[in-house]
C-alpha positions in Angstrom: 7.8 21.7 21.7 5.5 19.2 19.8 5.5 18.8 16.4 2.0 19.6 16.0 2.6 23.1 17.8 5.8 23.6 15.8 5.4 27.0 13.9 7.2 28.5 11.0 8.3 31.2 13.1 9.6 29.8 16.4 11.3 26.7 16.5 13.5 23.9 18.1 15.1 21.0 17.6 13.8 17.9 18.4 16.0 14.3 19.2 14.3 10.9 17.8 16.7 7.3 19.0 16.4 5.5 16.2 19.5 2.8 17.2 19.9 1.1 20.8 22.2 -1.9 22.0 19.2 -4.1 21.2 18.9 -2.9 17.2 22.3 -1.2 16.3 22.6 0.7 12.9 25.0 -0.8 10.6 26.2 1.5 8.1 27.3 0.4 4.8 30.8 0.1 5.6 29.9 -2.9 7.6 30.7 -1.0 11.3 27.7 -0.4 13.6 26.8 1.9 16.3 24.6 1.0 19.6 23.5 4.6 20.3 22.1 6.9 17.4 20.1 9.8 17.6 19.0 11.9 15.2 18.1 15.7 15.3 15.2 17.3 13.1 12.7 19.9 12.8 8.9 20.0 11.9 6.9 22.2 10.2 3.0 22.7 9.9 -0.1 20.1 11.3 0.3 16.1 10.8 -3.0 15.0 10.0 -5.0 12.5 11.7 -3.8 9.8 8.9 -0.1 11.0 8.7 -0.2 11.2 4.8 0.9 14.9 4.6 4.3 14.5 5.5 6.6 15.9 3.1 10.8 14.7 3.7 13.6 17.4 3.0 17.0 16.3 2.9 19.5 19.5 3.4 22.6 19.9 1.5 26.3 19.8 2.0 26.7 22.2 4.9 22.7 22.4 5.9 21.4 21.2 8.7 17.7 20.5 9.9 17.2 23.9 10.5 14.8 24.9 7.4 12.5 27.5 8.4 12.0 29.7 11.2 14.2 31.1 13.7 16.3 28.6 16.1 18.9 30.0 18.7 20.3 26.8 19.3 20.2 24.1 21.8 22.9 23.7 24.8 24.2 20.5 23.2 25.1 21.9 19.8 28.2 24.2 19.9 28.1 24.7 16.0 25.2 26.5 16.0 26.5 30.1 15.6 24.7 33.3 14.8 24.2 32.0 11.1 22.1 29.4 11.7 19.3 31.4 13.6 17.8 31.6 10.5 16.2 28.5 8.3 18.3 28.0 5.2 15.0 27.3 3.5 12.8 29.7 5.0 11.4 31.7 2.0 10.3 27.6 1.0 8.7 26.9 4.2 5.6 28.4 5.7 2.0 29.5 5.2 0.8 29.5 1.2 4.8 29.0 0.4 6.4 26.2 -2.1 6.1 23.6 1.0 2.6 25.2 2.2 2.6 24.5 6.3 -1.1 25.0 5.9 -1.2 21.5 4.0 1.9 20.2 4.7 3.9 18.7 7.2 7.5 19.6 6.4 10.4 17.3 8.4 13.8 18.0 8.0 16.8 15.7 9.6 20.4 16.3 10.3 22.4 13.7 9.2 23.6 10.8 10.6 27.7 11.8 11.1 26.3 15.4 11.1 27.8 17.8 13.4 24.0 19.5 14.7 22.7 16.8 17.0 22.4 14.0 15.2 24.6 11.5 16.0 28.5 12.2 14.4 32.2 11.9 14.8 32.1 14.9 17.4 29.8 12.7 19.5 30.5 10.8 23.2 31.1 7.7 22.4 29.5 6.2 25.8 32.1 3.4 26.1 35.3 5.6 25.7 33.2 8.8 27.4 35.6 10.9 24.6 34.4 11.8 21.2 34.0 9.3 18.4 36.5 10.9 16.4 37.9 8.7 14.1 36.3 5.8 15.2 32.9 7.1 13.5 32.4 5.5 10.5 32.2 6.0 7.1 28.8 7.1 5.3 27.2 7.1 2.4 23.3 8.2 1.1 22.6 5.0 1.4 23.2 5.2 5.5 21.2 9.2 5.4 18.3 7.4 3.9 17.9 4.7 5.9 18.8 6.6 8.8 15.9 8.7 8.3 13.7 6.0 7.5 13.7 4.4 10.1 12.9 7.9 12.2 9.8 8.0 10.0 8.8 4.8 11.2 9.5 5.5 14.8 7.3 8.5 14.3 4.8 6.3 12.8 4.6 7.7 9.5 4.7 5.5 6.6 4.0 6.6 2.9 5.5 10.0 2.2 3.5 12.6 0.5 6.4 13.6 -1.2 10.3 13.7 -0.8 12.7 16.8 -1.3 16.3 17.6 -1.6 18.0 20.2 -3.4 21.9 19.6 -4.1 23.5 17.3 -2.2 20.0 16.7 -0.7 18.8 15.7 -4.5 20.9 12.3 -4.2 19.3 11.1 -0.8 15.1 12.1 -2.5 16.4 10.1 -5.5 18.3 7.6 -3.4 15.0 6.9 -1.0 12.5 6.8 -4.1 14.4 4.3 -5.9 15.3 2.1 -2.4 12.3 2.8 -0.5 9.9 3.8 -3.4 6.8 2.3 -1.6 7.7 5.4 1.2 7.1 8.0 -1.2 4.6 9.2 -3.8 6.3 12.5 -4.9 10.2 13.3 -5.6 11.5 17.0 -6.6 15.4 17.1 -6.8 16.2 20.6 -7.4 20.1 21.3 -8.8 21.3 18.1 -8.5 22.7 14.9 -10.1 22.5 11.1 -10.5 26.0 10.0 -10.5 28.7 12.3 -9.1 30.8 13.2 -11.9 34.7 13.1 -12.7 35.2 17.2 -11.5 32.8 17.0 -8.8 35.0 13.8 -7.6 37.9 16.1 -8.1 36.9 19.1 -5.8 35.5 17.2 -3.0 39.0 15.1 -3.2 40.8 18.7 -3.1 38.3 19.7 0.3 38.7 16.1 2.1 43.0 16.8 0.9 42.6 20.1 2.5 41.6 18.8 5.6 43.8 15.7 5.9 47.0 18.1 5.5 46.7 20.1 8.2 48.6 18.9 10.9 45.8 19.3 13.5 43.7 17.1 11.9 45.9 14.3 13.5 43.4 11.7 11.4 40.7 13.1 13.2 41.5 13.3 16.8 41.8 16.8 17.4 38.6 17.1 19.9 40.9 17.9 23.2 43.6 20.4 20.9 43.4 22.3 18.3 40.7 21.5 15.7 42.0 21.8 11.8 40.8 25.3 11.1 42.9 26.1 8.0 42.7 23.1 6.7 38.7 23.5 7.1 38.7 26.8 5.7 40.6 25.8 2.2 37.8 23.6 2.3 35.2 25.8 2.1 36.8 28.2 -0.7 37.0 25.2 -2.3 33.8 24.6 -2.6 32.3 28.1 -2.1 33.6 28.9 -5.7 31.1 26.3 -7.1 28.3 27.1 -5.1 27.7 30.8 -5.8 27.8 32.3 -9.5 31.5 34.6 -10.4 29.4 37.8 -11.3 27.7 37.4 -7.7 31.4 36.7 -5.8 32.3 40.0 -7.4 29.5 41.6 -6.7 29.5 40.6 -2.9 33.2 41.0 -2.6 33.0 44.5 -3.1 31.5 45.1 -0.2 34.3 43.1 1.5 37.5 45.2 3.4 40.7 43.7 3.3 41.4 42.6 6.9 45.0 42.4 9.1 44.7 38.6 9.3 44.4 38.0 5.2 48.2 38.4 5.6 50.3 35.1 5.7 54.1 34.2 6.0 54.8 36.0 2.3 51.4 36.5 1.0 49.1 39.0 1.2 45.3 39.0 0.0 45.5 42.4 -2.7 41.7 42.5 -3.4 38.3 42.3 -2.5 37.7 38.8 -3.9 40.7 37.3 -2.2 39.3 38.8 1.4 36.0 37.7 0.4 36.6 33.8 0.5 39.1 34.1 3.1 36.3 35.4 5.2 33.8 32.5 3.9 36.2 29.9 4.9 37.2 31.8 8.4 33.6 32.1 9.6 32.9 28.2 8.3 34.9 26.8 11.1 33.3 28.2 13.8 29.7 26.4 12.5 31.0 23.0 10.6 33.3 20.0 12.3 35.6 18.8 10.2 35.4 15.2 11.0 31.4 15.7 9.8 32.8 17.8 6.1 35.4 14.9 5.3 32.4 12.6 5.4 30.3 14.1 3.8 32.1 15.4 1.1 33.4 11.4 0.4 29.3 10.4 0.8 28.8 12.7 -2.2 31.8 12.0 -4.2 31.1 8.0 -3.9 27.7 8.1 -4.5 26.7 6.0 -7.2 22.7 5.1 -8.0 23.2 2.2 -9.4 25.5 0.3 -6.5 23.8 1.8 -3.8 20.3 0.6 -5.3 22.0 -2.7 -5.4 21.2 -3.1 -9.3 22.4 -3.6 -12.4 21.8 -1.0 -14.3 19.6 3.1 -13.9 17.2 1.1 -15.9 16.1 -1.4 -13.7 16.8 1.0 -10.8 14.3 3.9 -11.8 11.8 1.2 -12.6 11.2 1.0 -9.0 9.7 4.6 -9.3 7.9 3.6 -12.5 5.8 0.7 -10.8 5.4 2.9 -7.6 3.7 5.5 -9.8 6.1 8.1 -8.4 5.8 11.8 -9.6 8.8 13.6 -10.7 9.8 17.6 -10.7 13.5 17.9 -12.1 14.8 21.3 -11.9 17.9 22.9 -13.3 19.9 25.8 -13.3 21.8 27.2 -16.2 24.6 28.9 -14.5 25.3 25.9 -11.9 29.0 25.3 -11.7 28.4 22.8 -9.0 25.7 20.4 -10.8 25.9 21.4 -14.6 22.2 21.3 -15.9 23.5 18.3 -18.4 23.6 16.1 -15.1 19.6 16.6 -14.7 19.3 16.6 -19.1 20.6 12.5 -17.8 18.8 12.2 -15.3 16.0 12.8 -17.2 16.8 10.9 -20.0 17.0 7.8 -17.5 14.0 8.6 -16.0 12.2 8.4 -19.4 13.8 5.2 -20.4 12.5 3.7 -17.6 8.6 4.5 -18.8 8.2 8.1 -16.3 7.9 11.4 -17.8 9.0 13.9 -15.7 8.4 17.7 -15.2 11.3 19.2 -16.3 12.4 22.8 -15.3 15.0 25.3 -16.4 15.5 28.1 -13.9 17.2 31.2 -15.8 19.4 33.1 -13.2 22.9 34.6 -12.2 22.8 33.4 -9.3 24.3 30.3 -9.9 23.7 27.1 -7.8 22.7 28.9 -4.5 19.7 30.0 -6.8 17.5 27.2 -5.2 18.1 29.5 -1.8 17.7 33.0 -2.7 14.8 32.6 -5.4 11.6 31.3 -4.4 9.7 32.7 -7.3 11.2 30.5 -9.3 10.6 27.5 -8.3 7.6 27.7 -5.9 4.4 27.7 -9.0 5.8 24.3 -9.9 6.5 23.1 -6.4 3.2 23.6 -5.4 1.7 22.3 -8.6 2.8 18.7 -8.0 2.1 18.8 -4.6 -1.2 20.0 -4.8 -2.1 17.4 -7.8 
């Protein structure tokens, strides 16, 4: 499929090279890879000029799935059931926050991701076995240029705006303040500008997780058994920040205590307790583990200021201040994962650097999966600055 006949309502993934033998990527922790690919989807017409493309970065877990419905492909076995459906899909389509009828909406997996692009689960074609361990590290720094340089092998230059909610909040602030001649928009939605002291905790708790269990084997666990437990603390870890208490209560009394939420001397006694054991059970079957570890350290060593190769958020925002760059902050008052004082700062930097930003508060129990269940609340604004 095209990307110009790419609809909201069937799609598929599509493979760009953006790394050969000839021009190998080098990350940031000085390796380099020969062979990169990376997997994304389109939404809605390019024009003729190519100045209506708008960037989304997913979050943690996300993939380049956003909108639409997406059975899979034959050379992504994490794509269970779940994924089918765009993570972003009440966003994405005609007259919607990212309006296909204007817009044309990419979204890329990751480089190190574990949903075509390019990652730790993939062939390595000089050992024809997986990466595994060998894959290096990344950071948003590595996503961002990554991606920019599919832009430009698409032929697409100046950005009409970029996007990222969570995680995906640190890559559209990372690219405008790196790149900002690529962009004229940025909207991070629940998200941050320097990862704080108890978000560096709980990702070192995941990665932890995932290190201790013994078939993690530092990685190369591709031909046994892959790390499932350690995978699934990993994701209760995490889920617990993610989704607001009330609304863990409120969904876990739907949940049935199950046979295998039994352990050596344990056993689960309510619905909460099944609950998360049956988010971090049905995680493994649609996340690597080599990809989370990654990941989760991208985020928790992500730092503006060095990866803008600056001295201070002063001089690195005024990049976006000469650019002319456009900014839509939003936060969320019951976040537990990006506490709305991390935007308040952001903010606050933004201003100091000459740029006054729009600057949302979204009022909601649903804690920091608001920005996927509640279009209402964020789509007036969204369209707003895009349309200005």
């Amino acid at each position: 499929m095209s990307d110009s006949s790419t609809t909201a309502s069937t799609v598929e993934t599509q493979f760009q090279v953006i790394a050969t033998a000839d021009d190998p990527f080098v990350f940031a922790d000085g390796k380099s890879l020969d062979n990169v690919t990376l997997a994304y989807e389109t939404y809605g017409e390019i024009s003729e000029a190519k100045d209506n493309v708008i960037l989304l970065f997913h979050a943690l877990s996300g993939n380049q799935h956003a909108a639409g419905h997406n059975t899979g492909h034959p050379d992504i076995p994490y794509w269970t059931p779940e994924c089918y459906a765009g993570w972003w899909d009440d966003f994405i389509g005609s007259d919607k926050a990212l309006d296909t009828n204007k817009y044309h909406v990419i979204c890329v997996n990751y480089i190190g991701g574990c949903y075509g692009s390019t990652g730790p689960a993939t062939i390595n074609p000089e050992t024809e076995k997986p990466y595994a361990s060998a894959f290096p590290h990344i950071s948003v720094s590595d996503v961002v240029r990554s991606q920019i340089l599919l832009l430009d092998r698409l032929g697409i230059g100046k950005l009409h705006a970029v996007v990222g909610p969570s995680t995906g909040g640190l890559a559209a602030i990372n690219l405008a303040t790196t790149f900002p001649e690529r962009t004229s928009r940025v909207i991070p939605i629940a998200t941050g500008v320097k990862t704080t002291v108890l978000n560096r905790i709980f990702l070192l708790e995941q990665i932890l997780s995932i290190e201790n269990d013994p078939h993690f084997q530092g990685g190369e666990y591709y031909e046994s058994q892959p790390p499932e437990l350690g995978l699934r603390l990993s994701r209760m870890i995490s889920h617990k920040c993610f989704v607001h208490l009330d609304a863990i209560e409120r969904r876990a009394n739907k949940e049935v205590i199950q046979p295998e939420d039994s352990f050596a001397w344990y056993k689960a006694h309510d619905h909460v307790e099944s609950y998360m054991l049956h988010q971090g059970r049905k995680f493994t079957a649609r996340f690597d583990a080599n990809t989370y570890i990654r990941i989760c350290e991208m985020w928790s060593r992500f730092d503006p200021v060095v990866e803008g190769k600056v001295a201070d958020s002063l001089e690195l925002f005024k990049r976006s201040k000469d650019a002319g760059h456009r900014y839509l902050v939003f936060t969320i008052d019951e976040d537990y994962c990006f506490y709305p004082e991390e935007q308040a700062n952001l903010v606050s930097q933004l201003k100091a650097a000459g740029i006054s930003p729009l600057y949302f508060t979204v009022h909601t129990d649903k804690g920091h999966d608001s920005f996927l269940l509640q279009p209402a609340l964020y789509t007036p604004q969204i369209q707003a600055l895009l349309n200005s």
